[in-house]
N, C-alpha and C positions, 0 to 999 in steps of 0.2 A: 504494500500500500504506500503511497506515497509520502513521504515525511511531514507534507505541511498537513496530515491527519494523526501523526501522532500525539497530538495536544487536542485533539476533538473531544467534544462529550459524548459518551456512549451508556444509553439504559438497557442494559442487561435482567432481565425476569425469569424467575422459576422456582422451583420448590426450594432449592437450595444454591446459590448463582454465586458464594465465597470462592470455590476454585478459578474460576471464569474470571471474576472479579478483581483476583489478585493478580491474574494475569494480565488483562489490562491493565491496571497502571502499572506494572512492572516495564509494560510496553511503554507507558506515558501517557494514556488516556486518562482523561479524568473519565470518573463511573460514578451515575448515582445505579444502585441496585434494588430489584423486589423484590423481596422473598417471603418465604415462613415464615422465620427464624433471626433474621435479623443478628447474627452471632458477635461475638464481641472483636473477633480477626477480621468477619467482613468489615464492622464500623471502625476498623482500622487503615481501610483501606480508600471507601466508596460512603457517600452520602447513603443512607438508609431508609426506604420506604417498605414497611411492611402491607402486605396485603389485604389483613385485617389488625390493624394496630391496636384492636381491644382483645384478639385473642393469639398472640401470637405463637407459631407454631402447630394452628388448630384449623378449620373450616380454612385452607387455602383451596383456591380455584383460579386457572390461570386469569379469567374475563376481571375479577379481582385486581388481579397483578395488573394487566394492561390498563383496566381504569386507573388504579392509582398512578399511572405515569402518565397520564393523560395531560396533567400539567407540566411536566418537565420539561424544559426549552433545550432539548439533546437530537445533533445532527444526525446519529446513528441510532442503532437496535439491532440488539442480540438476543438470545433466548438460550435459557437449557430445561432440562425435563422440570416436567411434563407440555409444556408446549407445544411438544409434536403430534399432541393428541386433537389439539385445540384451533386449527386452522380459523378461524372467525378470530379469538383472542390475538393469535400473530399481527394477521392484518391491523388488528386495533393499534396494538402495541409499534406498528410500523408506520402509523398513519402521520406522513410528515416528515420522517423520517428515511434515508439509508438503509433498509436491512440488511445486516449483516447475515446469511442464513440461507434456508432453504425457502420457498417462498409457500403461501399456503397451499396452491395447486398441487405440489408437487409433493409437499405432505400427504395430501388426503390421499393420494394415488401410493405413495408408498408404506405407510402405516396401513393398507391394506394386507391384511396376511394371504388373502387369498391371491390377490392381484401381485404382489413376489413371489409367490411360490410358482406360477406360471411363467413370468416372465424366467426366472431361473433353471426351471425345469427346458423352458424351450432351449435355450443354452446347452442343454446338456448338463447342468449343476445338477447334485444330489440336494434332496428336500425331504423335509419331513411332510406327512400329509395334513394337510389343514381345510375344516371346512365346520360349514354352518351348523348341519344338521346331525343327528346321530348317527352313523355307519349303519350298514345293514348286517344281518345275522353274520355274514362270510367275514366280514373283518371286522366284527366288534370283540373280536379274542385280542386283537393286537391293545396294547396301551394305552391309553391318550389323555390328554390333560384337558382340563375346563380354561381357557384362559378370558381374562378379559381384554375387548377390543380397543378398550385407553386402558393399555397395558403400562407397567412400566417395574422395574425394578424385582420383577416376581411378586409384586402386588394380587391378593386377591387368586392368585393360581392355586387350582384344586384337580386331584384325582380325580377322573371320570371314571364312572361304572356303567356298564351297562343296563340302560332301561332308562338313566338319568334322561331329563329334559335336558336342552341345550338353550338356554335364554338368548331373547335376539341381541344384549347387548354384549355376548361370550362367543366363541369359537372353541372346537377342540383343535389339539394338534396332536399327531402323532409323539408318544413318546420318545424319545430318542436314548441309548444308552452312551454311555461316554464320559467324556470331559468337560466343563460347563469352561467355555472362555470365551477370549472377544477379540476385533482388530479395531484398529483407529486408521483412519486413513483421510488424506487430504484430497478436494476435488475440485475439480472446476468445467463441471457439467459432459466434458469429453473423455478426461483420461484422470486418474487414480494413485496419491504417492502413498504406500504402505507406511504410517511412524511409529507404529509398534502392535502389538500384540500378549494379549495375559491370561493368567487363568485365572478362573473365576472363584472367589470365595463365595459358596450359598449355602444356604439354611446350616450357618456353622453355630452350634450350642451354646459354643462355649465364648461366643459373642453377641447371645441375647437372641438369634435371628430367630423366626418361625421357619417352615417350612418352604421352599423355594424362594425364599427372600435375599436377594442381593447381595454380601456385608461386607464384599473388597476382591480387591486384584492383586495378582503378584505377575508384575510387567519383566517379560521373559527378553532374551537375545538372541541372536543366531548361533552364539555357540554355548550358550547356557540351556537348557532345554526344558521342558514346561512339558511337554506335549510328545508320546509316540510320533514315529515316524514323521516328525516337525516341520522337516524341509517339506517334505510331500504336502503338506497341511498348509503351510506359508505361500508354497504356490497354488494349491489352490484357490487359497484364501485370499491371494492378491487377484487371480482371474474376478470372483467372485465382487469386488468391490469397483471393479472395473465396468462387468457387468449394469451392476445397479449403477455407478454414476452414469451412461451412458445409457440404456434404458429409461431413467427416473430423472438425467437433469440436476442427478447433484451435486453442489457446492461449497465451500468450506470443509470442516469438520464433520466428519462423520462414523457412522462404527457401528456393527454388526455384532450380535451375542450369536454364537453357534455351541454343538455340540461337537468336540470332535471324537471321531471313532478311527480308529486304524490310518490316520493319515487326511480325512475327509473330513470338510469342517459342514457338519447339518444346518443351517440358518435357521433358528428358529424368531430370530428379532434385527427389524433394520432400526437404529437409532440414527434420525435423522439432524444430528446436533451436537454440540460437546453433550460427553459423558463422561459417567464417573472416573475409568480408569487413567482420562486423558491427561491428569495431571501426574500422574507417575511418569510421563513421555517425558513433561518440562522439569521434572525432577533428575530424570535419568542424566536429560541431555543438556540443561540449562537456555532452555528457549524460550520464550514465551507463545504459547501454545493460540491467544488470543492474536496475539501477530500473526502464524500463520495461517489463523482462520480468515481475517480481517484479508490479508492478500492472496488467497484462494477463492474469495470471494469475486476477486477484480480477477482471476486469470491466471496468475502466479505464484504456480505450484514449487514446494521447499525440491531440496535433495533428501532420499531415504537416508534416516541418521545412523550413522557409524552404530555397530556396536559396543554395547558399554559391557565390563566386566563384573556387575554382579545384578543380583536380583533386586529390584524396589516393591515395596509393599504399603499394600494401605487397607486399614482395617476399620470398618464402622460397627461402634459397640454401642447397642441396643440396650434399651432400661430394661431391667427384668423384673420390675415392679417400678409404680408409682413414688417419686422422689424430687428432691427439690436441692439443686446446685448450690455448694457453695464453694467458697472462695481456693479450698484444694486444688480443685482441676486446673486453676489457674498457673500453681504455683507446681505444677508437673512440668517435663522438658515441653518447652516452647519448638525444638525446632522436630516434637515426632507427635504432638499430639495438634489439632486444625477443629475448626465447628467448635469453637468454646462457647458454650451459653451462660449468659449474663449471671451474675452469684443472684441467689434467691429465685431463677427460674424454675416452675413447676414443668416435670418430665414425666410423660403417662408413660405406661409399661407401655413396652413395644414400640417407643419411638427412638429416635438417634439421642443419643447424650453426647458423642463426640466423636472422632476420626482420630486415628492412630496410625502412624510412619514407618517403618523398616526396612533396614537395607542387609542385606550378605549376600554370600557368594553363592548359596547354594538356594532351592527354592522350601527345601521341607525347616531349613534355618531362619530364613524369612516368615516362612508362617507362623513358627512356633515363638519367635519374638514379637510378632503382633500379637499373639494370644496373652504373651505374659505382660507386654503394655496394658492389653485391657482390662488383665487383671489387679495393673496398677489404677485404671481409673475406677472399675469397683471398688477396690480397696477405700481408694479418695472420699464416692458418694457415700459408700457405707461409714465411714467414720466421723466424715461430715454430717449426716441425719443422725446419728445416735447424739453427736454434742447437740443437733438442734435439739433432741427430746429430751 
């Protein structure tokens, strides 16, 4: 992008929009942001608009988000999840503005699980099967999941059984057995630069998650390995992103969840925006990851980055009961824990309490020191609520 926009205003919206956020002015953008949460690292960064300012953390919705920035005098616009569910809310939140992003057309068409799995399959790509209705007797032996169609993060995802209904605002999809991981890839509507790739942390216990829920990545390399048969999986999984830009028109920042099994990465999710794992890239590599979106936007796609020598991680540790912050979690290492919420905010079970960093060389060594960080921020809330009682 051009240097006389590094000093641009840019509103950035979404559930959570502190990674995104920091990234911009790291770039030199000024940012006001919207979110949930309002964390005490984003208002470190970026002017702070919550979406419901009487409840924060609670009853978000992106049309929320985009109204509240309805007032902001910002040349540009960004978005991260869940706004790729919300094509009406983007155009709001773009109205006057530069969008930085995918635009809503090209949302609705690819947040279609049905309408990717086609296009991919004509390709010749492997897919899982997705569709509206229940299977019939011949394939209802196979697995399949209930998911929702404003999916996001393993939200809401349930085992289907057979005989279940399929409500019109769910899908099933084929189960897939494997590896839960993901790629990021940079675009600009024709061709596709791979910048990394992780594997997926879900429904992990022993960081609060429910079942199929999200709760971190551990960002792999080409010679550090994550994944069977990886190379195999790398290229396919760069065909694959190629595909979808090319196909769908997409731009910037972008990233797919797949399963991979024996080398073959399953798509079961296009994320058409930053996502979670993307800031382990500007960790790894020391980029700012909002620059390259901002100039993938206009045409100008980065170089694939070098690989780095060891594993990045990042873990979201979930309340496992109803609890209220104090001022601990603050005083935990600054540069491995991210998402600090305000001392005295109320955290229902099962929401985020905070983000947690790790680096080594191997990937089962990464994981296992994201677990003992969170069991350092347990530690924190539980000793913090016993002095409040």
């Amino acid at each position: 992008m051009p240097d006389r926009d590094r000093t641009a205003h840019v509103v950035i919206a979404g559930v959570t929009t502190r990674p995104l956020a920091m990234s911009a002015a790291r770039a030199g953008y000024r940012v006001t942001a919207i979110d949930a949460f309002g964390d005490v690292d984003l208002r470190a960064v970026a002017e702070v608009l919550l979406a419901r300012a009487d409840r924060p953390g609670q009853a978000y919705s992106p049309m929320d988000a985009a109204s509240a920035g309805s007032g902001v005098r910002a040349e540009l616009a960004a978005y991260t999840s869940n706004f790729e569910n919300h094509p009406t809310a983007v155009a709001l939140l773009a109205r006057g503005r530069r969008l930085l992003g995918n635009r809503p057309v090209i949302l609705a068409r690819v947040r279609d699980p049905g309408e990717v799995m086609r296009v991919l399959r004509r390709h010749g790509l492997a897919t899982p099967e997705s569709r509206s209705r229940a299977p019939e007797q011949a394939t209802a032996a196979r697995s399949w999941l209930l998911k929702p169609r404003q999916s996001g993060g393993g939200h809401g995802v349930l085992p289907w059984s057979a005989g279940d209904r399929v409500p019109r605002n769910m899908y099933l999809q084929e189960r897939i057995s494997g590896s839960p991981g993901s790629i990021t890839f940079a675009a600009d509507g024709v061709n596709a630069v791979l910048l990394g790739f992780s594997r997926q942390l879900v429904g992990e216990r022993r960081l609060g998650a429910g079942p199929f829920r999200y709760c971190g990545s551990l960002l792999g390399t080409r010679k550090l390995h994550l994944f069977r048969r990886q190379d195999e999986l790398l290229e396919r999984a760069s065909r694959l992103a190629t595909v979808l830009t090319r196909e769908f028109g997409l731009i910037g920042l972008n990233g797919v969840d797949f399963m991979a099994q024996d080398g073959v990465p399953y798509p079961i999710e296009v994320n058409p925006r930053y996502s979670a794992s993307m800031e382990l890239v500007e960790r790894a590599h020391q980029v700012s990851m909002f620059a390259i979106h901002a100039r993938a936007c206009e045409g100008e796609l980065p170089m694939e980055p070098r690989p780095c020598l060891a594993i990045h991680g990042k873990a979201i540790v979930f309340a496992r009961r109803d609890t209220v912050t104090r001022s601990a979690l603050r005083r935990l290492g600054r540069r491995w824990v991210a998402d600090i919420p305000a001392t005295g905010e109320h955290i229902p079970q099962g929401r985020p309490i905070c983000t947690v960093f790790a680096q080594a060389r191997q990937a089962r060594a990464c994981r296992e020191l994201l677990i003992r960080r969170a069991r350092l921020i347990y530690r924190a809330m539980k000793s913090a609520t016993a002095r409040a009682a």
